[in-house]
TORKOL-4160 file (C-alpha; in steps of 0.2 Angstrom, whole numbers, padded with zeros to 4 digits, m for minus):
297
<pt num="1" X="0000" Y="0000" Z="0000"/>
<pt num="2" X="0015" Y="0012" Z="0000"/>
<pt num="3" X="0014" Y="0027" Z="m0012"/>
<pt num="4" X="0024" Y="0039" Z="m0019"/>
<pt num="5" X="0020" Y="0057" Z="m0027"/>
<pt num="6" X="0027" Y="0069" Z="m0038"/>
<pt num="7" X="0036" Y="0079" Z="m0023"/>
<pt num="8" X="0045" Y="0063" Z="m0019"/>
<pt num="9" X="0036" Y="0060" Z="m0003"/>
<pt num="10" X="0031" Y="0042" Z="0000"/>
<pt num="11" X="0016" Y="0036" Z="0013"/>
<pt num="12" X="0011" Y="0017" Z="0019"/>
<pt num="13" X="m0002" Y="0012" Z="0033"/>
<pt num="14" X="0005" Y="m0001" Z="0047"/>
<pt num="15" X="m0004" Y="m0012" Z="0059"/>
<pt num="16" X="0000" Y="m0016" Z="0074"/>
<pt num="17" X="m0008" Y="m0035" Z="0082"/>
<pt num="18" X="m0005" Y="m0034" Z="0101"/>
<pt num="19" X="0002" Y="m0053" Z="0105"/>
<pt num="20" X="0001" Y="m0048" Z="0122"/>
<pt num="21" X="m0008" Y="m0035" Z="0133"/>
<pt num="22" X="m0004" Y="m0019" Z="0128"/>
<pt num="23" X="m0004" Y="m0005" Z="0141"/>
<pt num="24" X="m0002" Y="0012" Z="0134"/>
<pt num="25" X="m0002" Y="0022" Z="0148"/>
<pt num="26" X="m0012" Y="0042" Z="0150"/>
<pt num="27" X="m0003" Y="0045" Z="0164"/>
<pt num="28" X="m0020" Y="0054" Z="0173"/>
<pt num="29" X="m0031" Y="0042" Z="0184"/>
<pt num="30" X="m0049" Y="0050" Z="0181"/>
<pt num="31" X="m0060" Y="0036" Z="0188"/>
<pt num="32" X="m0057" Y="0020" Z="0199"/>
<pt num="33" X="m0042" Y="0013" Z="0187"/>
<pt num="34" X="m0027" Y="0019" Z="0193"/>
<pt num="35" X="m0017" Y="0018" Z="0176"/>
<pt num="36" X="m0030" Y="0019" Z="0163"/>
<pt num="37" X="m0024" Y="0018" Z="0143"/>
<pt num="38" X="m0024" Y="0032" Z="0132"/>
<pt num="39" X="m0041" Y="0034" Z="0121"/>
<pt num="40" X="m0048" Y="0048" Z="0110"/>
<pt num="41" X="m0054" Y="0062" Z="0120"/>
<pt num="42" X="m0072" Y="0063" Z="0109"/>
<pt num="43" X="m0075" Y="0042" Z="0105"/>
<pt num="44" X="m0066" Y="0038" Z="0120"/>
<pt num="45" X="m0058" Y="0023" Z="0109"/>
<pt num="46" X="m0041" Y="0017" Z="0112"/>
<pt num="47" X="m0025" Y="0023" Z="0106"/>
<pt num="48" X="m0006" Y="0023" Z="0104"/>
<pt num="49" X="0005" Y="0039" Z="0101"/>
<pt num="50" X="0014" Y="0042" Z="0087"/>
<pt num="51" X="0026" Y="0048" Z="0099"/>
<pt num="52" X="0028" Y="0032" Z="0109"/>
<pt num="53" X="0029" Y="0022" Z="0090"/>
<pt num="54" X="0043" Y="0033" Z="0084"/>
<pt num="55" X="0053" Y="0031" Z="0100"/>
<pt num="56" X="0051" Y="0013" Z="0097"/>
<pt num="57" X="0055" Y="0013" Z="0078"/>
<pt num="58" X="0069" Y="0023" Z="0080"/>
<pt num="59" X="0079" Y="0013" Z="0094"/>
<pt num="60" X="0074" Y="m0002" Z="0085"/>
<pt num="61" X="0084" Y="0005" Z="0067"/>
<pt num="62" X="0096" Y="0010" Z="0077"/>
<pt num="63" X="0101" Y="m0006" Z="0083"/>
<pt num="64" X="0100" Y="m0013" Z="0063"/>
<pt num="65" X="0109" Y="0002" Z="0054"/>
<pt num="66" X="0116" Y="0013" Z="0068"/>
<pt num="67" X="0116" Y="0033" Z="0073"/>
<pt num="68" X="0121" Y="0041" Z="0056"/>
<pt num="69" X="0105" Y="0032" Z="0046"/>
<pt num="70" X="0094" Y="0036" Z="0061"/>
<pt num="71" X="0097" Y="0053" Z="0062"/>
<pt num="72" X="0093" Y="0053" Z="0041"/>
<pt num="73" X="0076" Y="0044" Z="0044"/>
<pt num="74" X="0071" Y="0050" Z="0061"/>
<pt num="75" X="0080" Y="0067" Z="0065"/>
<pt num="76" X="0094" Y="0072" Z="0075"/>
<pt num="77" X="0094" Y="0071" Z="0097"/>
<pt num="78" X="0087" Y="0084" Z="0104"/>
<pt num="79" X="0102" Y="0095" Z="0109"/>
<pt num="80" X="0105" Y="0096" Z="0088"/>
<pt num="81" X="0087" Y="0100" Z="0085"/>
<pt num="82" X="0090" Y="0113" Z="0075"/>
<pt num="83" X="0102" Y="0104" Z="0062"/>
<pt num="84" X="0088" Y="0097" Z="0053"/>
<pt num="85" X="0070" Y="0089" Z="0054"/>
<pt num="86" X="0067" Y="0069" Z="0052"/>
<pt num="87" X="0061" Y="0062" Z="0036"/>
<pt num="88" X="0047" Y="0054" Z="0044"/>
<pt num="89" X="0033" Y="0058" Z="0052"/>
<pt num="90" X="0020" Y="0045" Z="0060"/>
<pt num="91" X="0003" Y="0046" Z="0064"/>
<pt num="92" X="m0006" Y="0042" Z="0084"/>
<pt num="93" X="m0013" Y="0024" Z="0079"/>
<pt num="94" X="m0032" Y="0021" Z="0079"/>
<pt num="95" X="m0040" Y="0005" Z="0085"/>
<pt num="96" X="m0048" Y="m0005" Z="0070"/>
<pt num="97" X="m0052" Y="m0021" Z="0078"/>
<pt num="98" X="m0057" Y="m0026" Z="0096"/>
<pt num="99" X="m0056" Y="m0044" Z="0103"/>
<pt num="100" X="m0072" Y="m0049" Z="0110"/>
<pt num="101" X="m0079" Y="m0067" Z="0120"/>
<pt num="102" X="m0091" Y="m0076" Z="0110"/>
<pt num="103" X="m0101" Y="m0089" Z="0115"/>
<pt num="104" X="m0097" Y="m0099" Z="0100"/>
<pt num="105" X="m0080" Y="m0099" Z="0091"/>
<pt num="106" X="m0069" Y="m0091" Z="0107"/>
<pt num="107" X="m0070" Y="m0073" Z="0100"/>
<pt num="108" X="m0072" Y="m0060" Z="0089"/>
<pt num="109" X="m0064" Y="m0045" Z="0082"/>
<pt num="110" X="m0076" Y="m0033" Z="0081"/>
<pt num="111" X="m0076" Y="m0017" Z="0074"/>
<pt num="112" X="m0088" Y="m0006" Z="0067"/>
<pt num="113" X="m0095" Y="0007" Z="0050"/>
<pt num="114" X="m0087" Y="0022" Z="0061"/>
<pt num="115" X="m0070" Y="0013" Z="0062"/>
<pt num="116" X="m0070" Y="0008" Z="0044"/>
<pt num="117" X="m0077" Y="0025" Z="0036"/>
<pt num="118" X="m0062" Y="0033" Z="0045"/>
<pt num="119" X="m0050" Y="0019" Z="0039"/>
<pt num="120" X="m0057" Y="0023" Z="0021"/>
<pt num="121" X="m0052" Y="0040" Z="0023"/>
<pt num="122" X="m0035" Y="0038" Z="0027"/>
<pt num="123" X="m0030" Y="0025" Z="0017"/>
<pt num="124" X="m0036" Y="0038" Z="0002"/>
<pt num="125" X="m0022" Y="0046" Z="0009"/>
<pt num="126" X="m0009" Y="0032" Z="0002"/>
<pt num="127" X="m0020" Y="0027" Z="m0012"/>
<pt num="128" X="m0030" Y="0038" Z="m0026"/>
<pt num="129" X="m0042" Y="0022" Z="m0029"/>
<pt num="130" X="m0060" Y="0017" Z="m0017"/>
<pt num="131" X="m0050" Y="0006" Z="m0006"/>
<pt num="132" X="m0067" Y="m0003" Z="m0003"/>
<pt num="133" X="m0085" Y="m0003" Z="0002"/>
<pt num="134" X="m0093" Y="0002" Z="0017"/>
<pt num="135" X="m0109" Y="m0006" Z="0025"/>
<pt num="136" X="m0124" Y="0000" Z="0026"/>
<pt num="137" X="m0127" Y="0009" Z="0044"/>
<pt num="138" X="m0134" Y="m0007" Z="0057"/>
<pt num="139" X="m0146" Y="m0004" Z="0068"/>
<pt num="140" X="m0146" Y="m0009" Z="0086"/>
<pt num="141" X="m0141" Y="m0026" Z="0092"/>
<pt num="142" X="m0137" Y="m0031" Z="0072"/>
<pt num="143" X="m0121" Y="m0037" Z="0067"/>
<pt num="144" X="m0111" Y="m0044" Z="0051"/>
<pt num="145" X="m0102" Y="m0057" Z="0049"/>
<pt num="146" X="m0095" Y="m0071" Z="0038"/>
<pt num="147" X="m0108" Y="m0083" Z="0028"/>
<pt num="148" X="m0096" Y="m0098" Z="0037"/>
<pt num="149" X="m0091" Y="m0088" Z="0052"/>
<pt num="150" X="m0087" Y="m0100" Z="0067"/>
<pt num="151" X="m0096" Y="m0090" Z="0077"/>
<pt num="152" X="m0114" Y="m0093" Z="0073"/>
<pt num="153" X="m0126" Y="m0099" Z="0085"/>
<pt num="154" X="m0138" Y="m0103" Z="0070"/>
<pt num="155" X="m0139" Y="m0093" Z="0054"/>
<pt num="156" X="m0148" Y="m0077" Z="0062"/>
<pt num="157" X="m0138" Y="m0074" Z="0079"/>
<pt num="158" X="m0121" Y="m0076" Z="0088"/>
<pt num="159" X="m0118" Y="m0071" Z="0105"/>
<pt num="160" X="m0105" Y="m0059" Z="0111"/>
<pt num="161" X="m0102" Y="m0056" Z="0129"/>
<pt num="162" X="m0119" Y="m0057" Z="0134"/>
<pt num="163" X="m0128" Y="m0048" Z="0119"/>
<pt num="164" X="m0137" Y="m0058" Z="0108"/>
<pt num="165" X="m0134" Y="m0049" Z="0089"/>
<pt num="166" X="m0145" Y="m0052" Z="0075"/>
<pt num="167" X="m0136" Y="m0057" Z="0058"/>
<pt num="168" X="m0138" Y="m0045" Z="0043"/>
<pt num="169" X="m0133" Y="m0053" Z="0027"/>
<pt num="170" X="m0120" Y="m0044" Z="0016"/>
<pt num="171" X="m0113" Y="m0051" Z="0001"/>
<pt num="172" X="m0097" Y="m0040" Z="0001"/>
<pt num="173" X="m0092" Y="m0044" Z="0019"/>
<pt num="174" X="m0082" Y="m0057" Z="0013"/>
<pt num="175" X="m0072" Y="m0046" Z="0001"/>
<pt num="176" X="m0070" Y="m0034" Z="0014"/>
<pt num="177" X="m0064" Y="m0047" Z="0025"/>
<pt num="178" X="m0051" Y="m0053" Z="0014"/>
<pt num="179" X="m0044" Y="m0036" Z="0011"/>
<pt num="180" X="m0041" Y="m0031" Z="0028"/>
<pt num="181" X="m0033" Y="m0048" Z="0034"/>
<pt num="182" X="m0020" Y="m0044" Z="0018"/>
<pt num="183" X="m0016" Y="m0028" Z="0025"/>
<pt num="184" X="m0015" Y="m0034" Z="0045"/>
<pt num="185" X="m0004" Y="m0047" Z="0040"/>
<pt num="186" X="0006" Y="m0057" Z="0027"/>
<pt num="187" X="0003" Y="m0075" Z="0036"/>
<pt num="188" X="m0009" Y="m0086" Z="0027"/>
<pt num="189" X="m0016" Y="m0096" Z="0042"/>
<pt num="190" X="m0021" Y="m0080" Z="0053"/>
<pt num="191" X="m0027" Y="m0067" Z="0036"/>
<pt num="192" X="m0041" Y="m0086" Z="0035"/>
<pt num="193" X="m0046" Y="m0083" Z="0054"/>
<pt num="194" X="m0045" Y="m0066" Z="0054"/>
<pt num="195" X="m0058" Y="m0066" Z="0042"/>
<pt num="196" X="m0068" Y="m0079" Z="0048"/>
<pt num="197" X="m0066" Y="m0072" Z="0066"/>
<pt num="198" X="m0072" Y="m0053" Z="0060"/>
<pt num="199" X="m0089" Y="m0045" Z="0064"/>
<pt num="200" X="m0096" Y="m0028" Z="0060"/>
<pt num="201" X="m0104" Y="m0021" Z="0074"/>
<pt num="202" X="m0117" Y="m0005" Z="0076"/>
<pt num="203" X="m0105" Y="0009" Z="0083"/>
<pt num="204" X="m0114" Y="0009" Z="0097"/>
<pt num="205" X="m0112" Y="m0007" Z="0102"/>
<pt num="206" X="m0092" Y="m0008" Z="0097"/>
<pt num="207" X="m0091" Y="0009" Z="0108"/>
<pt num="208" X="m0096" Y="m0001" Z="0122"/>
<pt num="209" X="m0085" Y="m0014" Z="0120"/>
<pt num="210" X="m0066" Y="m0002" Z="0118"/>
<pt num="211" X="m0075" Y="0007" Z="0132"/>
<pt num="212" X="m0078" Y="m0008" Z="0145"/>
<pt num="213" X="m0071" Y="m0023" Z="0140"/>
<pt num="214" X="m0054" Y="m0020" Z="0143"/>
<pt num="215" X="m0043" Y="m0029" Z="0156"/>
<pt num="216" X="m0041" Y="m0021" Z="0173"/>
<pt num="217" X="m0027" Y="m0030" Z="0184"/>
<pt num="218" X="m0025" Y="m0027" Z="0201"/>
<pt num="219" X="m0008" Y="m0025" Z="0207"/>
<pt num="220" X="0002" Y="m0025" Z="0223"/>
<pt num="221" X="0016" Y="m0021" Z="0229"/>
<pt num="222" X="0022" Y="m0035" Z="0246"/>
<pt num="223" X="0032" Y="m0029" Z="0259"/>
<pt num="224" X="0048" Y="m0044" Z="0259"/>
<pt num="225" X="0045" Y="m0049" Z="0277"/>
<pt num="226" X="0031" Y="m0050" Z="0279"/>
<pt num="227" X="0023" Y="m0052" Z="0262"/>
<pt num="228" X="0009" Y="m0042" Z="0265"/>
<pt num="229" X="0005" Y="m0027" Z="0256"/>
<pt num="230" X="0015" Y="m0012" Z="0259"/>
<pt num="231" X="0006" Y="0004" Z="0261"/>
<pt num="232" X="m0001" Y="0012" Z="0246"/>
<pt num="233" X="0006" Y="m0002" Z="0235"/>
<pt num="234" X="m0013" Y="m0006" Z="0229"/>
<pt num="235" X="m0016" Y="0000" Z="0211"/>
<pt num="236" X="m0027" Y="m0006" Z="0198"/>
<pt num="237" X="m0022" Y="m0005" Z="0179"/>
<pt num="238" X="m0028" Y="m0006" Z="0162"/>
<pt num="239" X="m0023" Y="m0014" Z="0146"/>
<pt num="240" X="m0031" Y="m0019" Z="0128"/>
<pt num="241" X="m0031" Y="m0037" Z="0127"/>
<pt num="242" X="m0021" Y="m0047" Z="0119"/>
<pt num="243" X="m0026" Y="m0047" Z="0099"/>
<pt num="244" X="m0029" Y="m0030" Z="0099"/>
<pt num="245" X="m0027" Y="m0023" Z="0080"/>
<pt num="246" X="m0021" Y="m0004" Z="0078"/>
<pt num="247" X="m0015" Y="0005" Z="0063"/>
<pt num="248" X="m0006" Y="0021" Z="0060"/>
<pt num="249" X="m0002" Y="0032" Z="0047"/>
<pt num="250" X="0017" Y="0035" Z="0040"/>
<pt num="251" X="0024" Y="0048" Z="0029"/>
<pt num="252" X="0040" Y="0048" Z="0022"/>
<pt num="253" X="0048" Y="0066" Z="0014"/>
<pt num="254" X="0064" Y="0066" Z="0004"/>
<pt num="255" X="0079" Y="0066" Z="0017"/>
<pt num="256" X="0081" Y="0084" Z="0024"/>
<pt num="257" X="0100" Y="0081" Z="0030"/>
<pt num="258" X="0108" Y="0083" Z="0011"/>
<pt num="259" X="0107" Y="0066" Z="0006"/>
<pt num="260" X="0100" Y="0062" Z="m0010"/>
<pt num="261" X="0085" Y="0049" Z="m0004"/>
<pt num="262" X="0068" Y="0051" Z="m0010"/>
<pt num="263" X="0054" Y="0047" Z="0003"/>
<pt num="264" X="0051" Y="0031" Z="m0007"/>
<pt num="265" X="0069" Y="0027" Z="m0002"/>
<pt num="266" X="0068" Y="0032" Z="0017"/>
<pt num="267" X="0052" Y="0022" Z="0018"/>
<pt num="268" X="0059" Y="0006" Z="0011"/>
<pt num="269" X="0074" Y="0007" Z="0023"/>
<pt num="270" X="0062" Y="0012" Z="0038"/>
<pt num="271" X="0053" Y="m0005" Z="0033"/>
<pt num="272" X="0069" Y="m0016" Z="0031"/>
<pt num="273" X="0076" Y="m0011" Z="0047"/>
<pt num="274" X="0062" Y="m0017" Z="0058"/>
<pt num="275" X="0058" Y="m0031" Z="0065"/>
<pt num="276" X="0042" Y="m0041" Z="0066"/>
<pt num="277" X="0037" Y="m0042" Z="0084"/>
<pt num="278" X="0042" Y="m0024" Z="0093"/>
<pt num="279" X="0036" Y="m0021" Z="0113"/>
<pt num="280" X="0027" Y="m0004" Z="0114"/>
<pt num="281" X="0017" Y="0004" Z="0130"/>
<pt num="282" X="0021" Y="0001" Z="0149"/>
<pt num="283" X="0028" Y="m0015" Z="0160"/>
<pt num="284" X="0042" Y="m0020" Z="0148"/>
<pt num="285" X="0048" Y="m0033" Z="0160"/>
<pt num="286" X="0034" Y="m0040" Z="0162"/>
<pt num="287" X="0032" Y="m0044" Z="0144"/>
<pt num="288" X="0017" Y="m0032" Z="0141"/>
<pt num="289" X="0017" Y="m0024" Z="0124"/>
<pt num="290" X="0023" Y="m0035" Z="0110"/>
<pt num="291" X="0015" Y="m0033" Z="0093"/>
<pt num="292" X="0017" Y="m0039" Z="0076"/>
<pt num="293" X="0020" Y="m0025" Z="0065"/>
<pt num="294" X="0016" Y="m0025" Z="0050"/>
<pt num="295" X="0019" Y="m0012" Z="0034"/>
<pt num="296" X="0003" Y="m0016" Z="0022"/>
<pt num="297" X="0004" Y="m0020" Z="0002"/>
């Protein structure tokens, strides 16, 4: 899906799969969870700085090409600021599917008409053509799904958490499937579950689920002798659950250090120096964070 233009800028869409949960943190306790994640101020959906994914991009191709091609791609330090700006520029990821219990089948990724119309608008963004066809608006308590989704109670209803959603037929859900598992991933076994797995949801009723179906975890803190708690050391704290699908936006600009790379250029290097699995968000040593990343085509 990477595109380049006349200016010799390039642009691609990445997905991020959480493998595990994924806590990226707000850093402001507003309600009962201690350490809430990040979400939209007006949809209140989750979401991961572009901040926080460049950090991890950088240190991660500087590790595979060094300091000299990072600060090409990314920008010098701080302190050298004013040398020049970075040749890329990343967007805050969105959510575009949510894991979900279902009665039949394990679960679901959801996601919704709201979440899809806004991916359409970006991915016009990297690409000139439709990218593909929305839904129609679903009312209440309806759902979509695939005609061989293993999810099914019957032909008419599956079971998610404790809704009961009524089936609506739509004959290019499975074309739509199909796309978005290419663009999530480039493995064939998980692009066939994916698609099977996926569910359109009434924005309503996803909302509901990236608002309250989340992970809280309790956490303590023991004092070493006498393994009770220590004082204060009682928090609660939020993550997305494992399988969690983000994607962000990335733009690559011709180098802006003096080097003659085209964004096309920065963009295929950025992509060859990262690897498949990178840990983003809080508790890195308890092996929260680790998402497959992947650049879409």
């Amino acid at each position: 899906m990477t595109t380049a233009t006349d200016t010799g800028s390039a642009s691609s869409l990445v997905f991020f799969h959480a493998q595990t949960p994924l806590h990226p943190g707000a850093g402001t306790a507003l309600g009962v969870v201690d350490l809430p994640i990040q979400r939209e101020r007006h949809t209140r959906w989750p979401t991961l700085p572009g901040s926080s994914i460049k950090g991890v991009f950088r240190d991660a191709f500087r590790r595979h090409h060094g300091e000299a091609p990072s600060v090409t791609v990314f920008g010098p330090e701080t302190n050298e600021a004013d040398k020049h700006a970075g040749a890329v520029s990343i967007t805050d990821a969105r959510i575009l599917a949510f894991p979900v219990r279902s009665l039949k089948g394990v679960f679901a990724y959801t996601t919704s008409r709201a979440v899809l119309e806004r991916l359409r608008r970006d991915l016009k963004l990297v690409q000139s053509s439709p990218p593909f066809e929305l839904p129609q608006p679903l009312d209440a308590g309806h759902a979509c799904c695939a005609p061989d989704s293993p999810l099914k109670l019957d032909r008419d209803h599956l079971v998610l958490e404790e809704f009961d959603l009524q089936i609506d037929a739509w004959n290019a859900f499975p074309s739509l499937a199909q796309q978005l598992a290419q663009w999530v991933s480039d493995d064939g076994p998980f692009q066939q579950d994916f698609a099977a797995r996926l569910v359109v949801l009434d924005d309503d009723q996803f909302t509901h689920f990236v608002r309250h179906g989340t992970e809280v975890v309790a956490r303590i803190g023991l004092d070493y002798e006498t393994k009770t708690v220590r004082n204060g050391a009682l928090f609660y704290q939020e993550f997305l659950p494992a399988e969690t699908i983000l994607y962000s936006l990335v733009l690559a600009s011709p180098a802006r250090d003096g080097s003659d790379q085209s964004g096309a250029d920065i963009l295929q290097r950025l992509q060859s120096g990262l690897p498949d699995v990178l840990q983003f968000g809080g508790d890195e040593t308890t092996g929260k964070g680790f998402c497959h990343v992947h650049f879409a085509s």
